[in-house]
C-alpha positions as CSV (number, residue, x, y, z in Angstrom):
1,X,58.6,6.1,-87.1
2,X,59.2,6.4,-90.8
3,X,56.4,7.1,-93.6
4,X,57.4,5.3,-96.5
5,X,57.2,6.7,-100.2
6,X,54.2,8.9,-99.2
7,X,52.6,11.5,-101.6
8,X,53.8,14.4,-99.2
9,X,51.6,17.8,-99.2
10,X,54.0,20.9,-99.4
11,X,53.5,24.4,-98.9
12,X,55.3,25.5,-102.3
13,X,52.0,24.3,-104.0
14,X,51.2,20.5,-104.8
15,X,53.2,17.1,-103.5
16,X,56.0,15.2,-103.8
17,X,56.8,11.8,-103.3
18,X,59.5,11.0,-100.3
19,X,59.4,9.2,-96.6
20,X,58.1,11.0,-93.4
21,X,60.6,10.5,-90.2
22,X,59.2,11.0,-86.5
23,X,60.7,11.0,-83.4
24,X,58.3,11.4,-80.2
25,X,55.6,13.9,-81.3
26,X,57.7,16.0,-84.3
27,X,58.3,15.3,-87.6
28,X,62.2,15.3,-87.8
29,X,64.6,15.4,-90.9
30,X,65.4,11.8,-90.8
31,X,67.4,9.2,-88.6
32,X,64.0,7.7,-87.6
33,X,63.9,4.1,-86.2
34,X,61.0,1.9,-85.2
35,X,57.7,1.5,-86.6
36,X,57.6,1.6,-90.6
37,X,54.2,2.5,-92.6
38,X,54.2,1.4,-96.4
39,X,52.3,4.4,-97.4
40,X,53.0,4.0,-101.6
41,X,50.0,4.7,-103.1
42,X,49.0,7.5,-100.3
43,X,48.5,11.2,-100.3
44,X,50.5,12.4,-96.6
45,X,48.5,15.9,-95.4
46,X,49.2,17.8,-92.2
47,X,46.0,17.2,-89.4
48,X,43.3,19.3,-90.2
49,X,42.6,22.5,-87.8
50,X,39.3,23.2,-87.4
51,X,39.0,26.9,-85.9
52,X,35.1,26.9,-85.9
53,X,33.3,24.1,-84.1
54,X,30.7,24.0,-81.6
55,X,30.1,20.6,-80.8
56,X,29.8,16.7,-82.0
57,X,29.1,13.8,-81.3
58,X,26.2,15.1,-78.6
59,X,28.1,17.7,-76.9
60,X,28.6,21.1,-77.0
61,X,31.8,23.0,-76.2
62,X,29.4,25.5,-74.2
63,X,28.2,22.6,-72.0
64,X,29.8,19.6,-71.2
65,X,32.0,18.4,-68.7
66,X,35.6,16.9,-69.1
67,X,33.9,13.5,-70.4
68,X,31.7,15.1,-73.0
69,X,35.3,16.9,-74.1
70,X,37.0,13.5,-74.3
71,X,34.5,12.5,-76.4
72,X,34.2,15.4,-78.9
73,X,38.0,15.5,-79.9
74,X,38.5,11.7,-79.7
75,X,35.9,11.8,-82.5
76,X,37.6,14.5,-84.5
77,X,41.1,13.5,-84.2
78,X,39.3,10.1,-85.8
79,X,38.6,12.1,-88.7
80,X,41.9,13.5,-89.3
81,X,41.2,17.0,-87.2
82,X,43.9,16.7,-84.7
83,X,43.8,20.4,-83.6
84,X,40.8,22.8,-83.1
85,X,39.5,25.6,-81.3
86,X,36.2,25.0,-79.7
87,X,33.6,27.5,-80.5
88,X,31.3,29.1,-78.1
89,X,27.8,30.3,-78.4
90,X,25.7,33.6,-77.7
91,X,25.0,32.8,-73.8
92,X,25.1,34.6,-70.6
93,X,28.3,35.2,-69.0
94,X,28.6,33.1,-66.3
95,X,27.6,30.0,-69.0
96,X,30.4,31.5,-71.0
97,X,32.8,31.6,-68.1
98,X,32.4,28.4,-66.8
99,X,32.7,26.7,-70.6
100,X,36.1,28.9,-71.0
101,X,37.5,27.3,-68.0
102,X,36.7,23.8,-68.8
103,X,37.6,23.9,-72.5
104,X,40.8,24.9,-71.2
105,X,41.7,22.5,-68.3
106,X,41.2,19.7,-71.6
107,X,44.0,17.3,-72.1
108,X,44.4,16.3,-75.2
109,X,45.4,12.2,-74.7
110,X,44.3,10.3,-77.5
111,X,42.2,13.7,-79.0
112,X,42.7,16.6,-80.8
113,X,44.8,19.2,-79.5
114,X,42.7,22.5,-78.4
115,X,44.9,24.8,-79.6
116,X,42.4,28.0,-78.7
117,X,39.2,29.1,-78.3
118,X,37.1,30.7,-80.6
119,X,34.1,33.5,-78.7
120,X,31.1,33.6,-81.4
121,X,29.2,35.8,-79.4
122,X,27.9,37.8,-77.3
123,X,29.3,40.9,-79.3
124,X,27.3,40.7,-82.3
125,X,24.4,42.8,-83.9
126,X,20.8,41.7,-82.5
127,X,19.8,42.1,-86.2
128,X,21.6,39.1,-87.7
129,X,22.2,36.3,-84.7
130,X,21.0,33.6,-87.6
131,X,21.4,30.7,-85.1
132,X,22.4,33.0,-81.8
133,X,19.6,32.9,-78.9
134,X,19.1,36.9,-79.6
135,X,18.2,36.9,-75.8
136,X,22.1,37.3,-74.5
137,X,23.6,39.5,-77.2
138,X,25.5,42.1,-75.5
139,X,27.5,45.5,-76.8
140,X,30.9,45.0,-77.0
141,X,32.7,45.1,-73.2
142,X,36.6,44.8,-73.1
143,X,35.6,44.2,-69.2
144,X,33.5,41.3,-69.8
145,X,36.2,40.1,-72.7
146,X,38.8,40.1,-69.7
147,X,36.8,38.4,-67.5
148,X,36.0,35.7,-70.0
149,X,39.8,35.6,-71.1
150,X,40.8,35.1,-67.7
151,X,38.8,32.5,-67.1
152,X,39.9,30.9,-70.0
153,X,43.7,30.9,-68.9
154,X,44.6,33.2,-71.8
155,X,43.2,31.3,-74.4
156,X,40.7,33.0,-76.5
157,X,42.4,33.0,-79.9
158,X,39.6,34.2,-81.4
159,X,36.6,37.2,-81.1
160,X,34.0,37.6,-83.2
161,X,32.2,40.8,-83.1
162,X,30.2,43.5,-85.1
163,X,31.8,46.2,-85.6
164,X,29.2,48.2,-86.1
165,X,28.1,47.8,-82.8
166,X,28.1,50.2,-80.1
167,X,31.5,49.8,-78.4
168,X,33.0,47.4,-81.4
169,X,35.8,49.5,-82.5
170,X,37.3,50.6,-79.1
171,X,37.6,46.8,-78.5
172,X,38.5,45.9,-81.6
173,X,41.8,48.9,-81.5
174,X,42.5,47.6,-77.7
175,X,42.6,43.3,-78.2
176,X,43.7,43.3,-81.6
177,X,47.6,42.6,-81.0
178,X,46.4,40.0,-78.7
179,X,44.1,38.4,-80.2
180,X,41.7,37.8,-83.8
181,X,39.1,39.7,-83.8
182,X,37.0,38.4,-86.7
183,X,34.0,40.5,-88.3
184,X,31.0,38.1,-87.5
185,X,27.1,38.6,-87.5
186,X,26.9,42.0,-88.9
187,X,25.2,44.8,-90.7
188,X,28.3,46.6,-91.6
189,X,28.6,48.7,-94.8
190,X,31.4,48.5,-96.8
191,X,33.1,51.6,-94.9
192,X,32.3,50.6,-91.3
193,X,34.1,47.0,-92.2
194,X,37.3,48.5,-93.8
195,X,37.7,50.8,-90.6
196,X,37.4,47.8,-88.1
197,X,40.4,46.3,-90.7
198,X,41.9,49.3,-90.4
199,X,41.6,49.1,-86.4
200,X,43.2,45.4,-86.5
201,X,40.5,43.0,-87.5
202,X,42.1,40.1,-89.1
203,X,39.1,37.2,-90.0
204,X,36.2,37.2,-91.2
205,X,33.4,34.6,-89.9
206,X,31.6,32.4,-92.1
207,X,31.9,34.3,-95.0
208,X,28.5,34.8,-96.8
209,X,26.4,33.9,-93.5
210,X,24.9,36.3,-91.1
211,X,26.2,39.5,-93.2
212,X,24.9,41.1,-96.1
213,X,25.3,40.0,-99.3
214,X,28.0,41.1,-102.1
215,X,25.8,44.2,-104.1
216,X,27.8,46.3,-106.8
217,X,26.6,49.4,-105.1
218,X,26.8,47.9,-101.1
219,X,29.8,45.5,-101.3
220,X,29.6,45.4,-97.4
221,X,32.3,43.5,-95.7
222,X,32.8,41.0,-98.4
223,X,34.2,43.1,-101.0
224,X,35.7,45.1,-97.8
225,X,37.5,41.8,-96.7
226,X,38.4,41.4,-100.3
227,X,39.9,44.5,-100.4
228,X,42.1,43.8,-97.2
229,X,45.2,41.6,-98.6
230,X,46.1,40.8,-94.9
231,X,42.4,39.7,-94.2
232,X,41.1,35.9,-93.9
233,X,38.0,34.6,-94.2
234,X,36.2,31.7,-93.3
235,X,34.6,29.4,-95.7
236,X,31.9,26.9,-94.4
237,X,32.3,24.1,-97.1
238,X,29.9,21.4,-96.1
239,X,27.7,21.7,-99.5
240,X,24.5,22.9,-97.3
241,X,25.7,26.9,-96.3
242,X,27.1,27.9,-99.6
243,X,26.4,26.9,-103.0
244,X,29.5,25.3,-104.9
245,X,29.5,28.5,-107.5
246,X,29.8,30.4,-104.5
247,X,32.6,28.9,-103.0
248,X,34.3,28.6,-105.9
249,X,34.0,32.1,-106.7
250,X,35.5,32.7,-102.5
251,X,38.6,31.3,-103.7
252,X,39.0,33.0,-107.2
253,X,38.5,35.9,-104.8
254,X,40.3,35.5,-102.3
255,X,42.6,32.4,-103.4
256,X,44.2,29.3,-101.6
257,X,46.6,31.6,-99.2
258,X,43.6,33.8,-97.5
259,X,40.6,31.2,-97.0
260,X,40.2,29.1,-94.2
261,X,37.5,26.1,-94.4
262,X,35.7,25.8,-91.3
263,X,33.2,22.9,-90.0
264,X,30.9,25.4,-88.0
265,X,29.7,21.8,-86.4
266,X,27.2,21.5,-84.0
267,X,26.4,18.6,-81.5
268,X,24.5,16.4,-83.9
269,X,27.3,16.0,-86.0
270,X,28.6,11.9,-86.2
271,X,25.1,11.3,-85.4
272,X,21.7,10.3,-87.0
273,X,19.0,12.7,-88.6
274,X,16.9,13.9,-85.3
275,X,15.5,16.8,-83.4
276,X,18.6,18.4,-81.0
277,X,19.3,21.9,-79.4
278,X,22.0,24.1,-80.1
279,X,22.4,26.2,-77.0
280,X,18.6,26.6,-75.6
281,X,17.5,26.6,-79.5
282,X,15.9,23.4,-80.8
283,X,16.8,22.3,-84.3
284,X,16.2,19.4,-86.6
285,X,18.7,18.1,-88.6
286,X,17.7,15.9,-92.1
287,X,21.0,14.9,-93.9
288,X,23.5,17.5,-93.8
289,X,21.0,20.4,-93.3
290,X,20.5,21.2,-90.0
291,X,17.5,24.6,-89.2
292,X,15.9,26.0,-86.2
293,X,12.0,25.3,-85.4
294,X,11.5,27.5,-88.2
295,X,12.1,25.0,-90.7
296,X,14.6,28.2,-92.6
297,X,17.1,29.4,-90.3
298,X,20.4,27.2,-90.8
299,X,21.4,26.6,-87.0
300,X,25.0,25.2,-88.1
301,X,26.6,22.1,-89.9
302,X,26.9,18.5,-89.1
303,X,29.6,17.9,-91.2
304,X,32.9,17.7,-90.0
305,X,36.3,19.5,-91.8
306,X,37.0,16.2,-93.1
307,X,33.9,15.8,-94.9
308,X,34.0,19.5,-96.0
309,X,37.7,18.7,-97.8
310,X,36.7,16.2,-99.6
311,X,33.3,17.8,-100.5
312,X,34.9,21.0,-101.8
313,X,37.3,18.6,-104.1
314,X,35.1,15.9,-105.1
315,X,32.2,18.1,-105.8
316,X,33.0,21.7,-106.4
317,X,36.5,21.1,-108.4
318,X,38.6,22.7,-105.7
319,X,42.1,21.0,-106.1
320,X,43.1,18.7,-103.6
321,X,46.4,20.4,-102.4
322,X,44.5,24.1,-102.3
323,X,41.8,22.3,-99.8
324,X,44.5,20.8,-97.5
325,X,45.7,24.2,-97.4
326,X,42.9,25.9,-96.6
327,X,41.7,23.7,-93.8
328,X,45.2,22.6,-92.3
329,X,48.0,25.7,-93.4
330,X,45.6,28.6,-93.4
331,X,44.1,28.0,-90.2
332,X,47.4,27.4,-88.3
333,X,48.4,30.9,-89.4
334,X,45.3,32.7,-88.4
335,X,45.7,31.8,-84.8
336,X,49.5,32.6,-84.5
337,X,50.8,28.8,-84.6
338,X,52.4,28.0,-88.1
339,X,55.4,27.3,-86.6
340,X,53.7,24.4,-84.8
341,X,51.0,23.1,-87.1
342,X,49.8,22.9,-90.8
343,X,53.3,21.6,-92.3
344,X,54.8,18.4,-92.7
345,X,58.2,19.9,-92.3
346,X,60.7,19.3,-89.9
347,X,60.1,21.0,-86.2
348,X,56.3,20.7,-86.6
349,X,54.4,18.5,-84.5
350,X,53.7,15.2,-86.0
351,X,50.2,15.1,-86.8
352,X,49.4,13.4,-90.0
353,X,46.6,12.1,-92.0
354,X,47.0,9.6,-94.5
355,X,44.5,9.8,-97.6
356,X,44.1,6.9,-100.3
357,X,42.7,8.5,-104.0
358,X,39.1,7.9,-103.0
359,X,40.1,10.4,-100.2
360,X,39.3,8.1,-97.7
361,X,41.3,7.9,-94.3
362,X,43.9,5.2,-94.4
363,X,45.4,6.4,-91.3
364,X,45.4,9.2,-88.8
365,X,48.9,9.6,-87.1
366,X,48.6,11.9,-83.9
367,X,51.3,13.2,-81.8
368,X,54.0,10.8,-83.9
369,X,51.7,7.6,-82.5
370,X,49.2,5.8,-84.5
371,X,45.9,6.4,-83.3
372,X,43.7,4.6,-86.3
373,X,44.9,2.6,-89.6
374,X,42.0,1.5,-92.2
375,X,40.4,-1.7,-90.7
376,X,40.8,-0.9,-86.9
């Protein structure tokens, strides 16, 4: 396949106008033959990677069978996320277990790649679950971690924990080279964040949610995180979790190499306003906002990372190139697989979205096939 005179997203900070060769599922350095796209007029980005999703569409990663997973990443890889890493919830082991083993035994086909999986939960502090069903929070346990990584076939990517906790740091010291751990739901000070950095925590989930806030006496583990140059942190950009000043002030922070937009979805989102459950919780969603009974407690987002790109650009002045960064390059690194994802260079796999200056889809290229062009 060849790409013609797209505007091409680069790593080396903006785009540049040239073709796009493919041959079978990687981008290649030309000699393409076959299908042409006249993509003048087009911004080319890498698929998104979403590396914090629970669910869409009506499902949840935590409890659906291989159909309900057909359906969740046909829908995202119809948004332009063509790899993700589906997100579990707070839940008792064996729920956990059995939701490891069919995430992984998913096929991608027509979908989005599942290029990990991402444990939110159990490990983290009873004192800020937000969201979490408070009744299956569990100390840290590198036994149970095992367990759940062996029934995932090896691929948890990602392990969000307090490290405050009871047992956190031990864990933290023995997975870390393994995989991310990611300081999540927490009450840690300052000093208790920079030693779970210090031990080999990498991430930091949802930044600003379920953690204390920034205080010029208490920066907690924002200011720790902003402190650790080899830290990332995840940014939850749908316009609902945090305000535009805020997330513009993340990236002054933090800037365009070390953030990684997130989606944080839950099952509702592709679907109407309505009263849904997120694990045993129920929650109502009304627009983009979607809370517990309570009417206060944000339970997640319904927006997907598409909608979060272009929300970030077109209403909090993020540029357009920094944002296709953050939620395609940035996200690849985290999990280990840059050499696979989040380029448009040669050797990568070919998953590309196609963006007209509204920001609307045009065209979602996955595995070097066409899966959607404007008016299908």
């Amino acid at each position: 396949m060849i790409i013609k005179g797209a505007n091409v997203f680069n790593e080396r900070g903006g785009f540049e106008r040239r073709d796009i060769f493919t041959e079978g599922d990687f981008i290649t350095s030309g000699g393409a033959s076959g299908e042409e796209i006249d993509a003048r007029g087009l911004y080319a980005i890498p698929g998104l990677m979403d590396i914090h999703l629970h669910g869409c569409m009506g499902f949840e990663f935590t409890a659906c069978d291989a159909g309900g997973m057909e359906t969740m990443t046909k829908y995202q890889a119809s948004r332009g996320v063509t790899a993700l890493c589906p997100t579990t919830l707070t839940l008792p082991e064996e729920a956990l277990a059995q939701a490891c083993g069919e995430i992984s035994r998913t096929a991608a086909r027509d979908g989005a790649s599942v290029a990990g999986i991402n444990l939110e939960g159990p490990f983290i502090s009873p004192k800020k679950t937000g969201a979490q069903n408070p009744s299956y929070v569990r100390n840290p346990d590198i036994a149970l971690f095992r367990r759940l990584q062996a029934a995932s076939n090896g691929m948890v990517k990602i392990l969000s924990i307090a490290p405050e906790v009871e047992g956190a740091m031990d864990v933290i010291r023995e997975i870390s080279g393994e995989t991310v751990c990611s300081i999540a739901h927490t009450t840690a000070t300052y000093d208790t964040a920079m030693e779970a950095f210090a031990a080999g925590a990498k991430l930091v989930t949802h930044l600003f949610n379920a953690m204390p806030p920034l205080h010029h006496r208490e920066p907690g583990v924002i200011g720790a995180a902003a402190d650790t140059p080899d830290c990332r942190v995840e940014l939850i950009c749908d316009g609902v979790h945090v305000h535009p000043g805020a997330v513009r002030a993340a990236f002054r922070m933090f800037g365009d190499d070390r953030v990684v937009m997130i989606s944080d979805s839950l099952m509702a989102a592709g679907l109407n306003d309505g009263e849904y459950e997120i694990g045993e919780l129920p929650m109502k969603v009304t627009g983009k906002t979607a809370t517990l009974s309570d009417g206060r407690t944000l339970a997640g987002s319904v927006t997907d990372l598409m909608g979060c790109l272009v929300t970030v650009v077109r209403d909090m002045g993020i540029p357009l190139h920094s944002a296709v960064k953050c939620a395609s390059t940035n996200p690849a690194a985290a999990i280990g697989v840059s050499g696979e994802r989040g380029s448009l260079s040669p050797g990568h796999i070919a998953d590309i979205v196609l963006l007209d200056e509204s920001l609307e889809i045009a065209a979602v290229i996955l595995r070097g096939n066409v899966l959607r062009i404007r008016g299908d």
